[in-house]
N, C-alpha and C positions, 0 to 999 in steps of 0.2 A: 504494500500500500504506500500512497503518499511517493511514489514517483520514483524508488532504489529498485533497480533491478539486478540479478545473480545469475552468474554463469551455473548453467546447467550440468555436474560432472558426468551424471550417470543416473540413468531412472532403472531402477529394480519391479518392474511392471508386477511379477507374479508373485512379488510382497508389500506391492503398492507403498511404496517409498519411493526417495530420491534424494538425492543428493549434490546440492549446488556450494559452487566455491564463496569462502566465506569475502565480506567487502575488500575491497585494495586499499591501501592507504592514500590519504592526499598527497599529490603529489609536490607542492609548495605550502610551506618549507617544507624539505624534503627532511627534516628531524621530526616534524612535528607527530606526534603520537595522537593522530586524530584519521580514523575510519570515512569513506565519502559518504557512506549511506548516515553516518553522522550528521553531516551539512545536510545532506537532501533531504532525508526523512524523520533523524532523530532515530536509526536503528531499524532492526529489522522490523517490519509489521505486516503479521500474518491476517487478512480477513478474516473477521470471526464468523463471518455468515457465511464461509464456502466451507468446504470440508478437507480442508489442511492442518497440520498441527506440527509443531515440532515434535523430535522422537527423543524419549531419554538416554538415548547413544550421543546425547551430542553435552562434551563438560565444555563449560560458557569461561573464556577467559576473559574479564573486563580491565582495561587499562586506562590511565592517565583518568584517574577518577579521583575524586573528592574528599576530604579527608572524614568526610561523615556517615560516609559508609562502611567507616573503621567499627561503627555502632549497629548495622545493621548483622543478621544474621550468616552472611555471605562470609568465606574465608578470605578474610584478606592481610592477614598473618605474614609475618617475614617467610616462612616456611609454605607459604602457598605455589600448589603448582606452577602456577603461572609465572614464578618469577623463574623456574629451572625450564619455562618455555623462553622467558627473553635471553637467559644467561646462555642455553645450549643447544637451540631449533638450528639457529644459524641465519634465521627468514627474517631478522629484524637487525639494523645497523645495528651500532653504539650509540650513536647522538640519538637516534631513535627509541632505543630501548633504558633512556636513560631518563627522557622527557615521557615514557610511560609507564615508571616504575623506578625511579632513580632514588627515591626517601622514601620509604614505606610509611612515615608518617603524614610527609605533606601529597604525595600522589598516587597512595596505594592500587598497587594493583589487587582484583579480588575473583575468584573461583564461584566455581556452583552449576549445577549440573541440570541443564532443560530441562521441559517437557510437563514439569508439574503445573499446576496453578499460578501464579498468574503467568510465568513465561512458557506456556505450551503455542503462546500465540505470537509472543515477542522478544526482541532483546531487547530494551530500551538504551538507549546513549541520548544523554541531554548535555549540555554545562553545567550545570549545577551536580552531573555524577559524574558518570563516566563517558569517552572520549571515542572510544575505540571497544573493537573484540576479535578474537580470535575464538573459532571451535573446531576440539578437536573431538573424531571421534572412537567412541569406545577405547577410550584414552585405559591405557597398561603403565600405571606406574614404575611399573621395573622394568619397565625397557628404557633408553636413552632417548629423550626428547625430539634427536635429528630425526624417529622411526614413528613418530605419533604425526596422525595422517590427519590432515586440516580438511574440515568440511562442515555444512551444515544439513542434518539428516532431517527432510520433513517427511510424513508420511499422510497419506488421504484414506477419508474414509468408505466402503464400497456404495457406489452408487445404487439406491432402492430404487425400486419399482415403479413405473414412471405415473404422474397424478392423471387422476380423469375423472369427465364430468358424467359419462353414462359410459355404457357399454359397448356402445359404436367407439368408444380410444382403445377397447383393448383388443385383442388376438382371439381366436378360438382356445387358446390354453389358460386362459386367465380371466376372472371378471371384476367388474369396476365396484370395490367394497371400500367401507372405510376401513381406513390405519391409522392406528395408535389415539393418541389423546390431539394430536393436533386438529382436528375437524377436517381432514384431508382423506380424499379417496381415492384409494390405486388400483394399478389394474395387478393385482394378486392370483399368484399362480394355484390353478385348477389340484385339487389332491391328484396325486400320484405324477405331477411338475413341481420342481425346485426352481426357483428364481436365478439365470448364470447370469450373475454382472457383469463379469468380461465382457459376452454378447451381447449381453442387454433384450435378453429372452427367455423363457419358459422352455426348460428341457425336459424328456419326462424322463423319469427314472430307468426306462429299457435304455435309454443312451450310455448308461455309465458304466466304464470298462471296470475291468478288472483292477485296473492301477489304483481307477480310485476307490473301488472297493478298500482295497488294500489302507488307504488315505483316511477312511472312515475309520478302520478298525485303529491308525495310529493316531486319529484327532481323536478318538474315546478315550485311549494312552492316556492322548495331552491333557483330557478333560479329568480324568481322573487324575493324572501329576499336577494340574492349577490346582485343582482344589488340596491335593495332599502338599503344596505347595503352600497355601494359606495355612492349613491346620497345621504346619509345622512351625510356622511363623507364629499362629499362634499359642503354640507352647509355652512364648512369653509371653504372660498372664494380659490382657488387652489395657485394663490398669493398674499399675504397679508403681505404689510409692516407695519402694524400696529405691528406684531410679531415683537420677538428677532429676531436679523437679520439673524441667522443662520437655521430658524425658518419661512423664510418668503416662502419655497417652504412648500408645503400640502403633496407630497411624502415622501420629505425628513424628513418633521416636525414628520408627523405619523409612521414614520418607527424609526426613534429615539425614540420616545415616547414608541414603541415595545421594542426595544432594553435594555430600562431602567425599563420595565415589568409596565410599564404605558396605553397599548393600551386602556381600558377601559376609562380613561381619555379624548378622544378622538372621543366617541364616545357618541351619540345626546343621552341623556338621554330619549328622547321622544320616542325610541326606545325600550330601555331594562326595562324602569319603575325606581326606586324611588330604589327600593332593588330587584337587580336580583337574579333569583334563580340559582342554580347551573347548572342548563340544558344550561339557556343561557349565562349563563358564559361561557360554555363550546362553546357552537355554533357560539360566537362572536371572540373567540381564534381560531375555527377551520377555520370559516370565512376569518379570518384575515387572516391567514395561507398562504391562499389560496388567496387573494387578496396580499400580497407581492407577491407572486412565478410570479403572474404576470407582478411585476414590474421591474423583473431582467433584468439584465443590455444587457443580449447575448440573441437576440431571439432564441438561439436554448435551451436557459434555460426556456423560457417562455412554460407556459405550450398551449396546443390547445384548443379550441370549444369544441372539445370530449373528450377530458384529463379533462375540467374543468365542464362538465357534469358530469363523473365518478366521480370523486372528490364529489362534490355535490350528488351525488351517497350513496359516504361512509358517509357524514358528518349526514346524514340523519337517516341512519343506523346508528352510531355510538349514537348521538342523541335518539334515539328512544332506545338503548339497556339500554343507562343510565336511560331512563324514565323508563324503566320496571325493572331494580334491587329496 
C-alpha cells in the first residue's frame, strides 16, 4: 500500500507463499541508514482487506530507531541479533552500519519476529522509530550471519467459492447457498464435490488419484500431530504463576518466546527427541505458524476448519519435499 513496491524473489504457488526482496537503501547519502519504502510509505503495508499476511518465517530486523523503543517489548539489547547482522552479513558499509546501530543507547537497533498481531500486516518505519529493516528468513542462529538468506515471506489465503445472487452464477456441481455469518451467498459444492481452489471448480471425488488419497491419510497424520502439538504445549499449565509475571498466561508466554526466535524452547522435548533433525525443525516452525494465526486477536483473522486443513495440506507437502532433496 501507499505507493512501495518489492521485487518478487520466488512464489511457492502449491504452499501459496512468496517471497519478495526486502527495500534497498537510499541511495543519498549513501551512509544514511534509512530504507526507500521508508520515504515512500512509512514501511511495508500489507492490505488488510485482501488476503495476504506476513509469515512467521520472516525475524524483522529494525534499524536506526529511536531510543524509546529501548522500553518497548522488542529486543533491542547490545546482544540483539541484528547487531551480529550489521557486524558480519557483509551487505551493509561501515558508515552505514554505524548510523544504524552505532550507540545502542542513542540508535538502537531492535529484533522480533512477524506475523503475529499487529505486524502480520506491516513493518512500520516512521521518524519518530525506526528508519530502516532488514528480514531475514527462518533465520539459524548458529550458522554465521554471511549464510542467513534476506527476504520477506508473505503468504495468501485460498480463495472461497465465488458469491452469487441465484442459481443461474453457479455450475451444475454447486448451488447458490448462504456462507458463514457474513450474509453472503456462494455457489457451494454439490455432496460428493470438494471445492479445488487452484481451478476454481467443483471436483467430485471419483477424480482423486491415489496420490492424494495417500495426502488424506498424511493430512489426518498432520491433524492429529496439530493437535498433539497443542496438548503438549499445553503440559505447561495455561496459567501458571509460578512464571515471571509477564509470563504467567501460556498464549502470551509462547508467543513471546516466538517473537525472541525461542519457540523450540517451549516445546516438550518428548516430542522432537534429544537433537532434532532438520525436517522437524522445520515442521514444528510450520506448526507453530499455524497454531498463532489461530490465536489472532479479530476472528475474521483467525483462520477456518478448512483453511486449517489446507494448511496442514501444505505443511505436509512442504515436509515431505524437504525429505526428498
Amino acid at each position: 500500500m501507499n505507493g512501495s513496491s518489492y521485487l518478487v524473489l520466488r512464489i511457492m504457488a502449491s504452499f501459496q507463499r512468496m517471497v519478495v526482496q526486502p527495500p534497498p537503501w537510499v541511495s543519498a547519502p549513501s551512509s544514511a541508514c534509512v530504507t526507500q519504502d521508508m520515504v515512500v510509505s512509512e514501511g511495508l503495508r500489507l492490505n488488510q482487506t485482501l488476503p495476504f499476511n506476513l509469515t512467521f518465517s520472516n525475524t524483522i530486523f529494525l534499524f536506526n530507531c529511536s531510543p524509546r523503543l529501548l522500553l518497548t517489548p522488542l529486543n533491542c539489547t547490545p546482544s540483539s541479533l541484528c547487531h551480529r547482522y550489521l557486524e558480519s552479513s557483509g551487505s551493509v558499509d561501515k558508515n552505514r552500519a554505524l548510523n544504524c546501530a552505532g550507540n545502542p543507547d542513542l540508535n538502537p537497533c531492535c529484533t522480533f519476529v512477524a506475523g503475529g498481531m499487529p505486524s502480520a500486516y506491516k513493518i512500520r518505519l516512521h521518524n519518530s522509530g525506526c528508519k530502516a529493516f532488514r528480514s531475514i528468513l527462518r533465520l539459524d542462529p548458529k550458522k554465521p550471519a554471511s549464510q542467513w538468506e534476506e527476504g520477506v515471506e508473505i503468504q495468501w489465503a485460498s480463495p472461497p467459492e465465488p458469491v452469487c445472487n441465484s442459481k443461474l452464477d453457479c455450475s451444475g456441481a454447486s448451488k447458490c447457498l448462504p456462507a458463514g455469518t457474513s450474509g453472503l451467498s456462494r455457489c457451494l459444492c454439490n455432496r460428493g464435490y470438494n471445492w479445488d481452489h487452484v481451478r476454481g471448480t467443483c471436483l467430485g471425488n471419483k477424480h482423486k488419484s491415489k496420490a492424494s488419497g495417500l495426502l488424506s491419510l498424511e493430512v489426518s497424520i498432520g491433524v492429529i500431530s496439530f493437535i498433539s502439538f497443542a496438548a503438549i504445549l499445553v503440559l505447561i499449565s495455561a496459567i501458571d504463576f509460578s512464571r515471571d509475571q509477564d509470563d504467567v498466561n501460556l498464549a502470551i508466554y509462547v508467543s513471546q518466546a516466538a517473537k525472541n526466535g525461542a519457540i523450540m524452547e517451549v516445546v516438550d522435548r518428548r516430542l522432537i527427541g534429544a537433537e532434532p533433525s532438520g525436517d522437524v525443525l522445520s515442521s514444528v516452525r510450520l506448526f507453530s505458524e499455524l497454531a498463532f494465526s489461530c490465536l489472532r486477536e479479530k476472528k475474521a483473522d483467525r483462520p477456518g476448519m478448512r483453511e486449517v486443513v489446507q494448511q496442514l495440506e501444505r505443511i505436509v507437502q512442504t515436509v515431505l519435499q524437504c525429505s526428498d532433496l
